[in-house]
N, CA, C and O atoms as a GROMACS GRO file, in nm:
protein
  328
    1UNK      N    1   5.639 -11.494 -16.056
    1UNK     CA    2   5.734 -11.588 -16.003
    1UNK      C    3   5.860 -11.582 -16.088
    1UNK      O    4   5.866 -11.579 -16.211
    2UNK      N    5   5.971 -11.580 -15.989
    2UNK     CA    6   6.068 -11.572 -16.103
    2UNK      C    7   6.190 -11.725 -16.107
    2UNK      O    8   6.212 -11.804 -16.015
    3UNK      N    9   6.254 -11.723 -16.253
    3UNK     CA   10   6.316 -11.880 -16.240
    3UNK      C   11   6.458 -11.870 -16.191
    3UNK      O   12   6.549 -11.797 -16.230
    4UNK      N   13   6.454 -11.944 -16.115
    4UNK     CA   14   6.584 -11.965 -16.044
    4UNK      C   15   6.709 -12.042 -16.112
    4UNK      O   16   6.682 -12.162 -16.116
    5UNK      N   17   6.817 -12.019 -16.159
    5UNK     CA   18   6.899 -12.055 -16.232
    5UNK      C   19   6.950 -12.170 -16.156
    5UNK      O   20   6.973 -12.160 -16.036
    6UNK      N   21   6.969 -12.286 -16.227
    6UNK     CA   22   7.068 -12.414 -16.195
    6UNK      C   23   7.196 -12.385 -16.146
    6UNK      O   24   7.249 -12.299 -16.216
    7UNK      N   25   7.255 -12.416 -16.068
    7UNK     CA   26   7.415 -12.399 -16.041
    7UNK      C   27   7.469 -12.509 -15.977
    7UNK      O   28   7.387 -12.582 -15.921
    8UNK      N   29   7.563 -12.534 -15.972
    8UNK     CA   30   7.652 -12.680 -15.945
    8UNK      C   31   7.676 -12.776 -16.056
    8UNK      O   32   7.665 -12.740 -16.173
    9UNK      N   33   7.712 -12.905 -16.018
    9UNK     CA   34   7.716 -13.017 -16.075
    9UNK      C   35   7.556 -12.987 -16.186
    9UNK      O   36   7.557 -12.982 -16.309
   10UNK      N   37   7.476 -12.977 -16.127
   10UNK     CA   38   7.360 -12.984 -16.206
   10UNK      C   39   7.327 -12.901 -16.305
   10UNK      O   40   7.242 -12.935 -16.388
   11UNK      N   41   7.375 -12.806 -16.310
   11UNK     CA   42   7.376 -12.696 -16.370
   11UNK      C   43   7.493 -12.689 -16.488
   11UNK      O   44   7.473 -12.608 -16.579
   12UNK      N   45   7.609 -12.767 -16.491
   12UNK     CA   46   7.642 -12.860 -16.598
   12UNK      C   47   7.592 -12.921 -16.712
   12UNK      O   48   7.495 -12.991 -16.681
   13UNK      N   49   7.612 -12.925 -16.806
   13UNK     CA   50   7.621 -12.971 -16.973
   13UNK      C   51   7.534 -13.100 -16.968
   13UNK      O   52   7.556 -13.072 -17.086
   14UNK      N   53   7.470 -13.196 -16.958
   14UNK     CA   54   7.461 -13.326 -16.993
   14UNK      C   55   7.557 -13.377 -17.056
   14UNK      O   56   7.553 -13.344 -17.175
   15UNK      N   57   7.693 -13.482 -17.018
   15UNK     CA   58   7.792 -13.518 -17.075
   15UNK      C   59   7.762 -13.586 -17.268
   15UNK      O   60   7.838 -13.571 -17.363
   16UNK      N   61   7.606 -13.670 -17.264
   16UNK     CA   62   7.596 -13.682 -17.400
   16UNK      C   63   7.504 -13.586 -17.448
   16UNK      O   64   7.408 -13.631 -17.512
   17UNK      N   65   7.510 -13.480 -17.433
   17UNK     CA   66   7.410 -13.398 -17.502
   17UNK      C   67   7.504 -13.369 -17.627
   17UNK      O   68   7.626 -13.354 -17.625
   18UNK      N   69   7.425 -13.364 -17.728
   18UNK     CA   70   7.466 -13.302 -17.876
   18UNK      C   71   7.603 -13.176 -17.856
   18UNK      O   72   7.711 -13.182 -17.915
   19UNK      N   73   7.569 -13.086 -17.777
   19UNK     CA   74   7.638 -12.977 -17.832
   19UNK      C   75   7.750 -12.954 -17.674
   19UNK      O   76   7.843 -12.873 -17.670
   20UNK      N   77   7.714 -13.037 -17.568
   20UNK     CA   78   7.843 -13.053 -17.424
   20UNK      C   79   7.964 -13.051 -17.483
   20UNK      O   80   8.000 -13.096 -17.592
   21UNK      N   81   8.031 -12.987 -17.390
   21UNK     CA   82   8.173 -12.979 -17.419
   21UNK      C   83   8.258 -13.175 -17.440
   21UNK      O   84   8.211 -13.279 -17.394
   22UNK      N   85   8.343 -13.164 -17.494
   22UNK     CA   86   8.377 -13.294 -17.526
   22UNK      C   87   8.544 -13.315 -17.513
   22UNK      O   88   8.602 -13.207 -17.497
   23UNK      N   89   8.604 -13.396 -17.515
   23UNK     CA   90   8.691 -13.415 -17.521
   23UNK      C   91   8.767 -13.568 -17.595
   23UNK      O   92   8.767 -13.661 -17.514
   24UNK      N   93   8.826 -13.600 -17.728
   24UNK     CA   94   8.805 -13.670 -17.756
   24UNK      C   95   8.954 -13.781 -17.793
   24UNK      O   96   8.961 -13.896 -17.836
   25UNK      N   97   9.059 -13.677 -17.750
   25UNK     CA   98   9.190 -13.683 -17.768
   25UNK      C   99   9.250 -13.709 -17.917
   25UNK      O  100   9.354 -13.770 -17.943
   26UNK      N  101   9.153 -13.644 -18.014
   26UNK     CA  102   9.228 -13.669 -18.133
   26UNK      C  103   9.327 -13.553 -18.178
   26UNK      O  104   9.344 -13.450 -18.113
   27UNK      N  105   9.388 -13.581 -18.291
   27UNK     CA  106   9.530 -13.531 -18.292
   27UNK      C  107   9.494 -13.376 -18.314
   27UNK      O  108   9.563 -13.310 -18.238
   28UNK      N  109   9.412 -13.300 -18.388
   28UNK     CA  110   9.351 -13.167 -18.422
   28UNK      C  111   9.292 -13.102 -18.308
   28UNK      O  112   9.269 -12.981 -18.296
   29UNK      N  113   9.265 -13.206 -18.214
   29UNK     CA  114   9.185 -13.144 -18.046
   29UNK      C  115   9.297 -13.069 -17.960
   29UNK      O  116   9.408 -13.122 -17.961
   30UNK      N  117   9.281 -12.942 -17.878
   30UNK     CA  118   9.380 -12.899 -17.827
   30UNK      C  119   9.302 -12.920 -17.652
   30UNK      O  120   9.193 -12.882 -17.611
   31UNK      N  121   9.425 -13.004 -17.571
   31UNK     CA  122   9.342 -13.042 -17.425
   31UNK      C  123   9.317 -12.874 -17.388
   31UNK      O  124   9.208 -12.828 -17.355
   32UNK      N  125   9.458 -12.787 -17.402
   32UNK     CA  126   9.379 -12.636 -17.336
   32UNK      C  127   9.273 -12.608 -17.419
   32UNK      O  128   9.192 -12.578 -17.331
   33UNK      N  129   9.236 -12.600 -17.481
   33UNK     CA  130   9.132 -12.497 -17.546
   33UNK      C  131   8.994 -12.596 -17.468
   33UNK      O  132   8.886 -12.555 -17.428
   34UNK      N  133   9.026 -12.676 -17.469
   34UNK     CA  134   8.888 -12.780 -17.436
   34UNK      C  135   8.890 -12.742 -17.243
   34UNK      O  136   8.803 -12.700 -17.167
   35UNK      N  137   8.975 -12.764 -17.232
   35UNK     CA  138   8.995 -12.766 -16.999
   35UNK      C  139   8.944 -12.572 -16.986
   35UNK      O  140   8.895 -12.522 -16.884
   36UNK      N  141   8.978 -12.483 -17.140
   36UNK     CA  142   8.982 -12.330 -17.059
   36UNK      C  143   8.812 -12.352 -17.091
   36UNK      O  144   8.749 -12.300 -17.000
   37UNK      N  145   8.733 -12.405 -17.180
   37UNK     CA  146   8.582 -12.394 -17.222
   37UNK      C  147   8.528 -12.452 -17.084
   37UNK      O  148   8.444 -12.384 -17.025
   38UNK      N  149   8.567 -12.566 -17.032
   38UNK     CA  150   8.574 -12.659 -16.954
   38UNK      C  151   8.541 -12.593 -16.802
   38UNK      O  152   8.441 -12.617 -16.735
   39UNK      N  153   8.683 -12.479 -16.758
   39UNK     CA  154   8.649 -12.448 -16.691
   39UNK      C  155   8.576 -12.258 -16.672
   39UNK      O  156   8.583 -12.182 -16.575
   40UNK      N  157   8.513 -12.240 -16.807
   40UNK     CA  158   8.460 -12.148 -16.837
   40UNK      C  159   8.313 -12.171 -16.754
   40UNK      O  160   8.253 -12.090 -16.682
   41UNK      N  161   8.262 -12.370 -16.804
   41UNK     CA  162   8.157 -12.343 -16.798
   41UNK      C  163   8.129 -12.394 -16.643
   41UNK      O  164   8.012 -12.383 -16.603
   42UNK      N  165   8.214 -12.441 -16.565
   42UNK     CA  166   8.265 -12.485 -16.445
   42UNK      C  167   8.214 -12.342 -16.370
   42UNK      O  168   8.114 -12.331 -16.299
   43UNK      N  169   8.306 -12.238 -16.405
   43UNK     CA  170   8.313 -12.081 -16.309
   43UNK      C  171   8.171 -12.071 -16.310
   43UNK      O  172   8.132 -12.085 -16.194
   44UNK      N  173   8.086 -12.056 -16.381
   44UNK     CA  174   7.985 -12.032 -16.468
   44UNK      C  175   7.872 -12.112 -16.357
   44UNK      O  176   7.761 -12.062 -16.338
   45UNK      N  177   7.904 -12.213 -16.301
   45UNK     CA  178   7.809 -12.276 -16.247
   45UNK      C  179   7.873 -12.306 -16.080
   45UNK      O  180   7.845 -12.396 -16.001
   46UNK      N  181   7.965 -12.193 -16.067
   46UNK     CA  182   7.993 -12.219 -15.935
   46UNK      C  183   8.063 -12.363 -15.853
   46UNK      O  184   8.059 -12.379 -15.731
   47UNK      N  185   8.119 -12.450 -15.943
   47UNK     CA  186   8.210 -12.513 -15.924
   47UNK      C  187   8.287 -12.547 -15.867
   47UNK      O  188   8.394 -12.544 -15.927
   48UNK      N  189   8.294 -12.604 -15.711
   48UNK     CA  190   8.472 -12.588 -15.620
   48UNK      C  191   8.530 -12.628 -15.709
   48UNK      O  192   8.479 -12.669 -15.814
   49UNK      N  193   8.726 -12.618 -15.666
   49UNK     CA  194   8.840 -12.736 -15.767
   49UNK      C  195   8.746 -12.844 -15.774
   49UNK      O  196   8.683 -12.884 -15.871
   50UNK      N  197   8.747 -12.884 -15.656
   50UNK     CA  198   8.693 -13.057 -15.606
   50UNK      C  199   8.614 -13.091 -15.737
   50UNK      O  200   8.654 -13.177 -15.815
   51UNK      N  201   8.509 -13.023 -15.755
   51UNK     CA  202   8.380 -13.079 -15.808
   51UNK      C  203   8.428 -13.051 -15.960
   51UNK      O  204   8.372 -13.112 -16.051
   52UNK      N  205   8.530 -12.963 -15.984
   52UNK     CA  206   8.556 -12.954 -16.112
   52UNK      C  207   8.648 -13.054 -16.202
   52UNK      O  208   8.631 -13.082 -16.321
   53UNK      N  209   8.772 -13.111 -16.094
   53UNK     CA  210   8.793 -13.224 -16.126
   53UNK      C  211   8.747 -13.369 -16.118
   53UNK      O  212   8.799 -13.468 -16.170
   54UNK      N  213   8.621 -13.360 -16.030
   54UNK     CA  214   8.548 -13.504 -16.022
   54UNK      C  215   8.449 -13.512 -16.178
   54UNK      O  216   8.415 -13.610 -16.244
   55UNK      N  217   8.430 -13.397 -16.195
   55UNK     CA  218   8.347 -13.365 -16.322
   55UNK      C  219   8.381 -13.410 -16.470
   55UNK      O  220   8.344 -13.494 -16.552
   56UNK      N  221   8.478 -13.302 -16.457
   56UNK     CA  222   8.577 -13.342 -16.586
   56UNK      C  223   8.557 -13.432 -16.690
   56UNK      O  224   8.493 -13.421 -16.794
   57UNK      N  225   8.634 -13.536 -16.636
   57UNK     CA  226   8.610 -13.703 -16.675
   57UNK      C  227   8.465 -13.724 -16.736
   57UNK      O  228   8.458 -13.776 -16.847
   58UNK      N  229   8.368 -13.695 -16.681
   58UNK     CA  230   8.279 -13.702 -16.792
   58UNK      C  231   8.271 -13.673 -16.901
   58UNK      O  232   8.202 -13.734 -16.983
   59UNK      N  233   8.354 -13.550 -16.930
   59UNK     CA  234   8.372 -13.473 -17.093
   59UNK      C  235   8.452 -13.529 -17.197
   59UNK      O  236   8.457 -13.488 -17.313
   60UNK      N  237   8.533 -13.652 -17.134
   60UNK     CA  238   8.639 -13.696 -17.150
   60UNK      C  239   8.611 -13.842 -17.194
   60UNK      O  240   8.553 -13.922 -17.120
   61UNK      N  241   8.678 -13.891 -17.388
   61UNK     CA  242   8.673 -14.013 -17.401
   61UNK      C  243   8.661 -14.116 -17.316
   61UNK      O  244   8.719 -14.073 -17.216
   62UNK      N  245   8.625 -14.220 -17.293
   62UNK     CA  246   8.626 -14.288 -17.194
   62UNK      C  247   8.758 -14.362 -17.249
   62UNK      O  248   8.758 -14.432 -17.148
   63UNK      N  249   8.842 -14.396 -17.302
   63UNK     CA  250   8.939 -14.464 -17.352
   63UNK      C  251   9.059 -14.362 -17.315
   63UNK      O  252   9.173 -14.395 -17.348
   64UNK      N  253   9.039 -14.252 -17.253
   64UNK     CA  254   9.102 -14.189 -17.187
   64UNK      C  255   9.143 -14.156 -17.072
   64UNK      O  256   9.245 -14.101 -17.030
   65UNK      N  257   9.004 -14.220 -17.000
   65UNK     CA  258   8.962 -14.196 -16.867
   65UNK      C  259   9.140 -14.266 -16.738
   65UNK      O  260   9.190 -14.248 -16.627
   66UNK      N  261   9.152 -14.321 -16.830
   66UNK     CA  262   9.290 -14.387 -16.716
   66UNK      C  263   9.417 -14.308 -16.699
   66UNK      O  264   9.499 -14.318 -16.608
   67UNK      N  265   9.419 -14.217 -16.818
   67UNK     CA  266   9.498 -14.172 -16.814
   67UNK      C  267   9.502 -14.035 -16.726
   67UNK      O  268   9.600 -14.002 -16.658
   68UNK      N  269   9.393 -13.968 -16.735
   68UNK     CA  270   9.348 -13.869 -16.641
   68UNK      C  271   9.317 -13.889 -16.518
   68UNK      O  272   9.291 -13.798 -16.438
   69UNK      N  273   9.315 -14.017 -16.491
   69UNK     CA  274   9.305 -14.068 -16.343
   69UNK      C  275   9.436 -14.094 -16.287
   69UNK      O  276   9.449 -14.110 -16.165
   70UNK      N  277   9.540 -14.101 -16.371
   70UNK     CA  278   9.646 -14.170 -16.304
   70UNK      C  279   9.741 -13.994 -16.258
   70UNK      O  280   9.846 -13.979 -16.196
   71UNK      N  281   9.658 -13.897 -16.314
   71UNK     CA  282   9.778 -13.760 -16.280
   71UNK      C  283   9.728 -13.694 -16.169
   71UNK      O  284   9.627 -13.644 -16.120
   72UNK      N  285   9.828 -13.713 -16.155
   72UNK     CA  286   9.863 -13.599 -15.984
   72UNK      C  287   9.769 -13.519 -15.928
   72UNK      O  288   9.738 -13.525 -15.809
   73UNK      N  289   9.706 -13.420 -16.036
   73UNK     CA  290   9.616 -13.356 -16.000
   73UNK      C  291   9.468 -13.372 -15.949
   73UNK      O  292   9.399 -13.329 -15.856
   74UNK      N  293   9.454 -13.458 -16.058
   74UNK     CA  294   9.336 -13.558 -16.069
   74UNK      C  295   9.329 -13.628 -15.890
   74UNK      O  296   9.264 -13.584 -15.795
   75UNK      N  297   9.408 -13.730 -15.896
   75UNK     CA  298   9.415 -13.802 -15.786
   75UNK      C  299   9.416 -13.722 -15.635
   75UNK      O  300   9.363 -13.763 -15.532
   76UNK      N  301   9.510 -13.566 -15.659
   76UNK     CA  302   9.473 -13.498 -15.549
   76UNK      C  303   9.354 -13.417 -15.546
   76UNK      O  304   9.356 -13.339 -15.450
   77UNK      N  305   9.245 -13.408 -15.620
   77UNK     CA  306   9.134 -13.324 -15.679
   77UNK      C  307   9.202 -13.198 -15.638
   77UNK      O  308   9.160 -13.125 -15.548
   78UNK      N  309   9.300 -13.181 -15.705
   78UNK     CA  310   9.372 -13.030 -15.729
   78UNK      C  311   9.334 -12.943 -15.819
   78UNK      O  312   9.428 -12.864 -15.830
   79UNK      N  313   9.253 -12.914 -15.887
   79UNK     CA  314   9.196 -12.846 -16.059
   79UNK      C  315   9.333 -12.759 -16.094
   79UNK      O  316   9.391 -12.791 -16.197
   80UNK      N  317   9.397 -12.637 -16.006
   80UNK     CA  318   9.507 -12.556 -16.071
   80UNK      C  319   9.607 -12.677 -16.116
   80UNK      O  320   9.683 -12.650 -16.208
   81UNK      N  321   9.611 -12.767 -16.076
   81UNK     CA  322   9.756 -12.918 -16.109
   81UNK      C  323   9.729 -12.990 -16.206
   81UNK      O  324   9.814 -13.064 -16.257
   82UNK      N  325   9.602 -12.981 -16.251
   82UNK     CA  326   9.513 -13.074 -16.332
   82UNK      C  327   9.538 -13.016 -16.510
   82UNK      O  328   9.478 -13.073 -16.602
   0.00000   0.00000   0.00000
């Protein structure tokens, strides 16, 4: 029998797992280096835009969360705008 690999949303990081991608907005954090891992592991699991920007936000401080909601991209689930 052979194992069938996870793909989608599910197939995603656990947002509190130890070693998930994170995002934490401190001053040494770079948002690209974190959005290109981000959407490394996105491609990786077959991802539409859609699902990649509904996702996101999980990786993402929650003390942040408003601010990434309020951009353009976000709000249009655009991922290339995002």
């Amino acid at each position: 029998m052979s194992a069938t690999a996870v793909r989608g949303i599910a197939g995603m990081p656990y947002p509190q797992a130890k070693f998930a991608l994170y995002f934490s907005s401190k001053v040494n954090q770079d948002v690209e280096d974190f959005l290109d891992e981000y959407e490394e592991k996105a491609n990786d699991n077959n991802l539409t835009c859609t699902q990649k920007v509904e996702t996101v936000i999980q990786y993402i401080v929650k003390t942040q969360h408003h601010i990434w909601k309020s951009l353009l991209g976000y709000i249009n689930h655009d991922w290339d705008n995002l």
